[in-house]
Each structure stands twice: as C-alpha cells, then as structure tokens.
C-alpha positions as CSV (number, residue, x, y, z in Angstrom):
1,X,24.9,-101.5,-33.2
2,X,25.0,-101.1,-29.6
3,X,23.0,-98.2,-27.9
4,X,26.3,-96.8,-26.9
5,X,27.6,-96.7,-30.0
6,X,24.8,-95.2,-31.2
7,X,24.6,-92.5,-28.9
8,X,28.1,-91.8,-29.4
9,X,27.6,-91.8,-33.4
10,X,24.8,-88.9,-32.6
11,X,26.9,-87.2,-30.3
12,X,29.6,-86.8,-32.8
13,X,27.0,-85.8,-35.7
14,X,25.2,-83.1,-33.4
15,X,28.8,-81.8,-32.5
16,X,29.8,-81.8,-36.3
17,X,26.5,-80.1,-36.7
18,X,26.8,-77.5,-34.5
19,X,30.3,-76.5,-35.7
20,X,29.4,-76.1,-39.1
21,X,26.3,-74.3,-37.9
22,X,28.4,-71.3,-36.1
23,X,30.1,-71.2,-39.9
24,X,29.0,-69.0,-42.7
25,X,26.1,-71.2,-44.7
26,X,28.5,-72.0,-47.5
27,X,31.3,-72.9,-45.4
28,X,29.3,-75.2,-43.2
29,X,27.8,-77.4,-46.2
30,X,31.4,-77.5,-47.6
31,X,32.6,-78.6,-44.1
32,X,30.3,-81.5,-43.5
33,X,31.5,-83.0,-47.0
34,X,34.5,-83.4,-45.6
35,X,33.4,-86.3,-43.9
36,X,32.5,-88.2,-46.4
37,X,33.1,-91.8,-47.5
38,X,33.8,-90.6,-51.0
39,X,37.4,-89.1,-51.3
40,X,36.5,-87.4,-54.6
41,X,33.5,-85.5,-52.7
42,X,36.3,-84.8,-50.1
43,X,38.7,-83.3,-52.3
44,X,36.1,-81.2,-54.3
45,X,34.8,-79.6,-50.9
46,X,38.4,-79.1,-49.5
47,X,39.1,-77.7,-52.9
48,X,35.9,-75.2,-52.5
49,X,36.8,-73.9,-49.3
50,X,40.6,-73.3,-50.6
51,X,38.8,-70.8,-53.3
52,X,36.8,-69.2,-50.6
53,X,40.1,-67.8,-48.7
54,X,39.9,-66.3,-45.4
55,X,36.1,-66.5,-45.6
56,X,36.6,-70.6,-44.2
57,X,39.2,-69.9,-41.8
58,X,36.6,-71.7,-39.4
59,X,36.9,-74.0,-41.2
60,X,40.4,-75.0,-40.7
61,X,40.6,-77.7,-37.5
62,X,38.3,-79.7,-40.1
63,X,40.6,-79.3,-42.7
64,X,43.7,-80.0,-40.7
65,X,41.6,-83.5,-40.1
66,X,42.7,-84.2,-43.8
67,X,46.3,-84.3,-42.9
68,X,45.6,-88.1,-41.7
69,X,43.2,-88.9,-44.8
70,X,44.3,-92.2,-46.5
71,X,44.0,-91.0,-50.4
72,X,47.0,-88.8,-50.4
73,X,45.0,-86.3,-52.9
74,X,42.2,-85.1,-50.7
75,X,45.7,-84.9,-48.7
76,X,47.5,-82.7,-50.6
77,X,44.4,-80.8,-51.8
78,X,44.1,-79.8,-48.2
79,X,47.1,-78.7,-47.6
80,X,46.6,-76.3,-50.8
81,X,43.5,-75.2,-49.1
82,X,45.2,-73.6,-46.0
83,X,48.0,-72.1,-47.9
84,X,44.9,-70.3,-49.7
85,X,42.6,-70.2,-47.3
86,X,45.7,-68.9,-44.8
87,X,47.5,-70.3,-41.9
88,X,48.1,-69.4,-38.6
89,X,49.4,-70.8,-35.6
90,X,47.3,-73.4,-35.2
91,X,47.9,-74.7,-38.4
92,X,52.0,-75.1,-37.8
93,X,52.3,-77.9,-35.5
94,X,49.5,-80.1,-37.0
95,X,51.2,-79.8,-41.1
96,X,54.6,-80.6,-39.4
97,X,54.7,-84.2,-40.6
98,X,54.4,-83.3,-43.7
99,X,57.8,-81.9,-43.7
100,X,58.9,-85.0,-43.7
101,X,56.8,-86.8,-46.5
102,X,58.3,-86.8,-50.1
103,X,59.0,-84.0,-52.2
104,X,55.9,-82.6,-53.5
105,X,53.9,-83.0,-49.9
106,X,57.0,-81.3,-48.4
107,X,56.8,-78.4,-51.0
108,X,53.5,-77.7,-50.3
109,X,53.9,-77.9,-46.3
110,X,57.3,-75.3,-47.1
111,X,55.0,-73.0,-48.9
112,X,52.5,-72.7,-46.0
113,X,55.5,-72.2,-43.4
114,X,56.6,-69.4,-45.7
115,X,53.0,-67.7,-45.7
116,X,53.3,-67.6,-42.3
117,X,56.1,-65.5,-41.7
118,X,58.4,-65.4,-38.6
119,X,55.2,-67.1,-36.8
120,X,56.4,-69.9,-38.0
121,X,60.0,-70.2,-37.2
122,X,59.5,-71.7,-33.3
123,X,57.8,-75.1,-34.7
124,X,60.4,-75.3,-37.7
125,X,62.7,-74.4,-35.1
126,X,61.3,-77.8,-33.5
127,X,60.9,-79.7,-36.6
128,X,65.3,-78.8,-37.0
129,X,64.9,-81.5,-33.9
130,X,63.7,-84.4,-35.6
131,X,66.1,-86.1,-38.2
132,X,63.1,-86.7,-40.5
133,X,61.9,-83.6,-40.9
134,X,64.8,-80.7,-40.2
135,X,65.2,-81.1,-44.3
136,X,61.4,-79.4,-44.8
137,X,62.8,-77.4,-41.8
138,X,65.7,-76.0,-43.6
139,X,64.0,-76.0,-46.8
140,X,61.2,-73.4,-45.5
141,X,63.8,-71.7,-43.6
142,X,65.9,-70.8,-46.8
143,X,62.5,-69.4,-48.3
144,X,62.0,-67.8,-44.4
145,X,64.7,-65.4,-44.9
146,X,65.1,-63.1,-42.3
147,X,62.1,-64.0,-40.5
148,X,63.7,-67.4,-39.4
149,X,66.7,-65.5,-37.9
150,X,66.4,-67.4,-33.9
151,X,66.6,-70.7,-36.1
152,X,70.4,-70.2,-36.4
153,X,71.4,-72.4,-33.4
154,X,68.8,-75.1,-34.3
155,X,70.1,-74.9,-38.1
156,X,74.0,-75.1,-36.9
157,X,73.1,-78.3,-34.6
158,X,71.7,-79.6,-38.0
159,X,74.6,-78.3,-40.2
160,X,77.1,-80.4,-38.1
161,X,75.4,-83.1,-36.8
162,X,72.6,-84.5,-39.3
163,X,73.8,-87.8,-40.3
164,X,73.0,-86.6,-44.0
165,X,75.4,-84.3,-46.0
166,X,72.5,-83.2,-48.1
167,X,70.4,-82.0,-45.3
168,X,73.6,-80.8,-43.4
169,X,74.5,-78.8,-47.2
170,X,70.6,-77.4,-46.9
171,X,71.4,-76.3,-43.0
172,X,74.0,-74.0,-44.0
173,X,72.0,-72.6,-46.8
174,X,69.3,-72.2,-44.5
175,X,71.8,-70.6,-42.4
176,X,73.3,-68.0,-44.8
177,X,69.5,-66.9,-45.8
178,X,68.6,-66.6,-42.4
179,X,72.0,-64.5,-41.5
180,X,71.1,-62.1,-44.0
C-alpha cells in the first residue's frame, strides 16, 4: 500500500474514532461495527442502536451510510433503526430512494416519513417529482393525512400526469387524505 493510502486509511479511522468518541460509550462501540466486513456484525449493531431509541440519534449519518450497503438486510434493518431510533430532517432526503425500491423497502421508508410528521411533506413533495418514486410519495402521503396538505399541487401533477394509472389511482387517494 502506498504511503498515501495509508495516511488516508488513518485519516479516515482517526475521524471515525473521534466521532464515535463524542457518542455515548455504548453508542460509539455499536457505531464502529457498522463498518465492518461482516454484514451479520452490521446488522446486529444497526439492530442494537434501533433498541437504544433516541439515545443514538448521533448516531444516525452512520446509519444513513447503510442505505448504500450491498446485503439488503443490514439495509432494511437500518432503515428500522431510524424509524426507532427517530428521524428528522436530516434523515428525509437521504431514505428517499428507498421510496422507490420494492414493496417492503418502500413500506419501511413510508413508515419513517409518517413518524416524521408534516417535516416531511417538502421532500415527499420532491420525491412526487420523480416518476420512480412519487408512488412511496403518495403512499406516505395517504398515511400523512393532514400534515401533507401543501402536497396537493405536487399530488394533482401526479394524479394527471404519471404515466401509471396505479400511481395516478394512489395520487388521488393521497389527495383526498390530504384534503381532509
């Protein structure tokens, strides 16, 4: 290995080090895990920090690393984690490719969205945009309620326009539970 390469290698470790160091001690052990060759030791610390709740919100930017882990378990199991750990901001922009994925990803990226209340209607409001995800879109929107109420002119664009009648069938469900 080149000194370069090694010096960026420690770089990376000391920055990873210090991260988990500003994190409470049990959050900081299950953080470093995370980066681990091993998908199973992966999913079992993801999984760990899901059942400690708010306590690993610092934890989160690590988590939301998972969303581009190649075994689709430690995946999923992550995106569990955030709906238990909580979401916020942050969290909204970097799940919203996952409204796009197959049903059971999408479900999991819908019930996050939800969690989040109207603080997540401006990226699903965005994600209406994009003919491969506005059906996650309109999915969390229906569970939104209310809360997703400025989606309407997004969700009528989708309602009339998507070149699927399924998704353009969700739109105007999405658009009745918003409208209540």
């Amino acid at each position: 290995m080149s000194r370069v390469a090694c010096l960026l290698l420690a770089a990376c470790f000391v920055s990873s080090l210090s991260i988990a160091a500003e994190m409470p001690g049990d959050v900081g052990a299950q953080v470093a895990k995370l980066k681990d060759a091993d998908p199973k030791v992966r999913q079992k610390a993801v999984a760990e920090l899901g059942k400690m709740g708010a306590k690993a919100k610092p934890a989160i930017p690590a988590i939301l690393e998972l969303q581009n882990d190649k075994t689709t378990w430690v995946m999923t199991k992550s995106l569990m984690a955030l709906k238990d750990i909580g979401a916020d901001e942050s969290v909204a922009k970097a799940i919203k490719p996952q409204l796009a994925k197959f049903p059971d990803i999408r479900s999991l990226a819908v019930d996050i969205y939800v969690s989040m209340g109207d603080k997540a209607t401006p990226t699903l409001i965005e994600a209406l945009k994009d003919e491969t995800t506005a059906e996650g879109a309109c999915e969390a929107l229906v569970q939104l309620g209310a809360a997703g109420k400025a989606a309407v002119p997004a969700l009528t664009d989708v309602s009339t326009k998507h070149k699927s009648k399924p998704v353009r069938d969700v739109a105007m469900k999405a658009i009745k539970a918003v409208s209540k």
